[in-house]
N, C-alpha and C positions, 0 to 999 in steps of 0.2 A: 194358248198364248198368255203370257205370266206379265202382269201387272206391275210397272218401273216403283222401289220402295221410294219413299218420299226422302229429301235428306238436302242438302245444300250442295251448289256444285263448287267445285274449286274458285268460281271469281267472288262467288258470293264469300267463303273464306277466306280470301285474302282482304275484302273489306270489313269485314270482323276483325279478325286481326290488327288492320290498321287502325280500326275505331279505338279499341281495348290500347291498344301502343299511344296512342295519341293521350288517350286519357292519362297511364298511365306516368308518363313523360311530365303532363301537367301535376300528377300528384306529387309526384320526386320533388320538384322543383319549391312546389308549398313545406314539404317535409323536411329538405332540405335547409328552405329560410327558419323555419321554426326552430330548426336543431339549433343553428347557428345564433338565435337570436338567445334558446336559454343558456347553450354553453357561454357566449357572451354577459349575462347576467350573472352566472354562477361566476365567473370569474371579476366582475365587479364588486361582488356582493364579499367574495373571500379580498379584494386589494381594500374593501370599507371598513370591513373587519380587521384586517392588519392595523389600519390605517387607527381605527378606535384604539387597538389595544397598545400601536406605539404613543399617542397623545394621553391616552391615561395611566401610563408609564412615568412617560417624562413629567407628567401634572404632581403625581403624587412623590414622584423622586423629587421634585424639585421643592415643593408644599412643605414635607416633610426634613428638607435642609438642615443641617447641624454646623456649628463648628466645633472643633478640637484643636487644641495645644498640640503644634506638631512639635513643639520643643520639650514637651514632658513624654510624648509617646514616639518609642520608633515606627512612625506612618509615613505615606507620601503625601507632600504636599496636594493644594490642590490646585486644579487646571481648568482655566478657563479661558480657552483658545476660540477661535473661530468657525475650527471643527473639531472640538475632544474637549468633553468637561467629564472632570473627574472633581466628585464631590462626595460627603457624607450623610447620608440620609439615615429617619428612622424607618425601621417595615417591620412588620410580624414574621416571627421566625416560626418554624416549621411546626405544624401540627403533632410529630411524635415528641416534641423539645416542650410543650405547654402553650408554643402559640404567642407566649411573649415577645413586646419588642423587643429590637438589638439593633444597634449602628453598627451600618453596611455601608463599604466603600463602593460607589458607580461609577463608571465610566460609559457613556457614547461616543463611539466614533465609528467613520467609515472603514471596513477593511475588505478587502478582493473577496467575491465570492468564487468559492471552491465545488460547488454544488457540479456533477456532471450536467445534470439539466441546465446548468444553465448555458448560457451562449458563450462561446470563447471570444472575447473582445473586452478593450482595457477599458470601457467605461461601466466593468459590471461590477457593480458594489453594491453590500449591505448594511445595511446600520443594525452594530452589533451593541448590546447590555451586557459586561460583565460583570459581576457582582462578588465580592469578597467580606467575607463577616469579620467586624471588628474581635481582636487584634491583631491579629494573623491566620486568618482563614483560609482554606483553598478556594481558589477563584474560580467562577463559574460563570460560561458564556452561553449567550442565544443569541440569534440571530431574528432580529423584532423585524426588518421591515428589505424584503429584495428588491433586486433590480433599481436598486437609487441612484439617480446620475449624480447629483452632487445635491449635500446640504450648506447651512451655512449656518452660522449662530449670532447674534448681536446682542449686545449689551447697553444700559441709558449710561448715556455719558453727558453732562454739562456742558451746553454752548458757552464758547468761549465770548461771544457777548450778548447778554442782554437782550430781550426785547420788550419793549416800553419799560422799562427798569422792574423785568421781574426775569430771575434766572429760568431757562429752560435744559430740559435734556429731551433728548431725542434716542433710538437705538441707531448707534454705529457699529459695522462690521471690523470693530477693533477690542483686543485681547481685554480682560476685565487684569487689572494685576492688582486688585486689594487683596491686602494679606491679613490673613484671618478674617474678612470684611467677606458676604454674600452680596454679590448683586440681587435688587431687588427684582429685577423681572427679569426673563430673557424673550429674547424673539427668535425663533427657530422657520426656518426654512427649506425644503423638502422640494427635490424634483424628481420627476419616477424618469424610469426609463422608459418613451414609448411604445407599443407594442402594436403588432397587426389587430389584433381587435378593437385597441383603444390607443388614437394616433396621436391625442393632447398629451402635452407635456405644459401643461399650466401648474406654478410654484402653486404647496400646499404650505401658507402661513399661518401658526400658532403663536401668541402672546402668552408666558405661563409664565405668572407669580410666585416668586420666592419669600414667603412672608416674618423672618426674620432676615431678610436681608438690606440693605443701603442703596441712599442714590452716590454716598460717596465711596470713594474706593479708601481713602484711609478713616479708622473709624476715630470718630468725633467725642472728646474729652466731655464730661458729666460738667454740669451745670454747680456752681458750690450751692451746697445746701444752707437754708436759712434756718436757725436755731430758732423756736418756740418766742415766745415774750415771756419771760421770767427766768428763762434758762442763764446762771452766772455766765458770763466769759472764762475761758480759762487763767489759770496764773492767780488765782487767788484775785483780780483786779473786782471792782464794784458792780454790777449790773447797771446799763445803762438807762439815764430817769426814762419814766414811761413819757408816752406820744400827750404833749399837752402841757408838761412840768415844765418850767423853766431850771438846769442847772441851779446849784446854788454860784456865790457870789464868792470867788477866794483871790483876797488882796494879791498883786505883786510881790513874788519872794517868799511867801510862807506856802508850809506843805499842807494839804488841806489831813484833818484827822482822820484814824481810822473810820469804818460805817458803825463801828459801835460805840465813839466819842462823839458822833456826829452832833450837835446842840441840833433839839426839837423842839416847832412848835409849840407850846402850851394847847389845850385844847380849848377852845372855845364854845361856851353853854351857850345857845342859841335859846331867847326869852322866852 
C-alpha cells in the first residue's frame, strides 16, 4: 500500500491564490498613486520652468529697452497695446558672430496654437517671442509659454486727481501711446489653461521695470541750464556784478561807458 505525496489540495489553492490577488490589488493601487503623483510633479516642475524662462524673458527684454528714431530708420513703430508690445531691446548676439550686442526688435503676443497635441478648442493659445535683428533681419519665433487662456498688460498712468495734493499713478489696463517715450514699468498678467492634473486657474502677476523709461507718456523738455559765475552773457553785453556788489549809480539819460572807460576806485592803503 503506497503512501498519499504530501502537497496542497485544491481549496487550500484557491485560498493561496486569493491571499496573493488581494495583496496584489493593494500594491497596484499604491503604485498606481505613486505614478500619478511623480508624473504630476514632472509636469509642474516642466510649467515652473516655462513659467521662469518666460519672466526672465520679459525682465531682460524689457531692462534692456532702447529707443530709436523711427523717422531716420525705415522700422516699425512701437506697440504697446494691452496684448502685444513690440519694442527694441539690447541682447547678445550669437556666439559664431563674437557674442556682441545688437538691437533686436520683440514682440509678445498671443497666437492660436497649432501643436497636434494640443487640444482642439478656441481658447488654446500660446504666448509667442519673435525676434528680428536690427535693421532688417529675418524674424524669428518661439513659442515661450502654452496652453494660456488669456494675458493682459497695463501700464502707470496718472490719476486724474490728486490725493492729499501729491499726484498718483496706478497700472491701467489702457494702451501706453507715448511716442518715442518708454513706459517705466509694466504689469503683466498670465492665466494658464486648466488641466486634469492641475484644476487652478489662479492669475500669475509680474511687475517688470523698464529702466529708461517715463511715468509720462510725452517726454518732458530739459530744465535751461545755468552758466558758471564769471561766465560773460552773450552779445558782447557786461557780466553781471557778483552776489553782494551793489550796481553802479548811472544818471537819467546818459549811456553808461564801456567796461574798459569804466572810472575805478582808487585803491586804498590800509595804515
Amino acid at each position: 500500500m503506497s503512501r498519499a505525496r504530501p502537497g496542497l489540495t485544491f481549496v487550500e489553492l484557491l485560498i493561496a491564490i486569493t491571499i496573493f490577488a488581494l495583496i496584489g490589488v493593494g500594491l497596484s493601487a499604491h503604485l498606481r498613486g505613486a505614478l500619478t503623483v511623480w508624473r504630476r510633479s514632472q509636469q509642474e516642475g516642466e510649467q515652473a520652468q516655462r513659467l521662469r524662462v518666460v519672466w526672465a524673458r520679459l525682465s531682460r527684454d524689457l531692462a534692456n529697452a532702447v529707443v530709436i528714431d523711427a523717422s531716420q530708420d525705415p522700422i516699425r513703430p512701437m506697440v504697446w497695446d494691452t496684448d502685444t508690445m513690440r519694442f527694441w531691446t539690447m541682447e547678445p548676439g550669437p556666439a559664431a558672430a563674437g557674442g556682441d550686442w545688437r538691437v533686436t526688435e520683440v514682440t509678445y503676443t498671443l497666437e492660436r496654437s497649432d501643436s497636434p497635441a494640443a487640444p482642439k478648442k478656441d481658447s488654446e493659445f500660446q504666448l509667442v517671442r519673435e525676434a528680428r535683428a536690427y535693421p532688417s533681419g529675418e524674424p524669428s519665433k518661439i513659442a515661450l509659454l502654452p496652453s494660456v487662456k488669456s494675458w493682459e498688460i497695463q501700464y502707470p498712468h496718472q490719476e486724474e486727481q490728486p490725493v492729499d495734493g501729491q499726484i498718483q499713478w496706478n497700472f491701467r489696463p489702457v494702451a501706453w501711446h507715448g511716442k518715442g517715450v518708454l513706459p517705466r514699468a509694466v504689469k503683466v498678467t498670465i492665466v494658464r489653461e486648466p488641466t486634469a492634473e492641475d484644476s487652478s486657474s489662479d492669475p500669475l502677476v509680474a511687475v517688470l521695470p523698464v529702466y529708461l523709461g517715463s511715468l509720462a507718456e510725452e517726454p518732458q523738455p530739459a530744465p535751461p541750464a545755468t552758466p558758471p559765475a564769471g561766465t560773460p552773457p552773450p552779445n558782447g553785453s557786461p557780466p553781471p556784478p557778483a552776489s553782494g556788489t551793489p550796481p553802479p549809480s548811472i544818471p537819467p539819460g546818459e549811456v553808461p561807458p564801456p567796461p574798459s572807460e569804466q572810472p575805478q576806485e582808487p585803491p586804498v592803503n590800509e595804515p
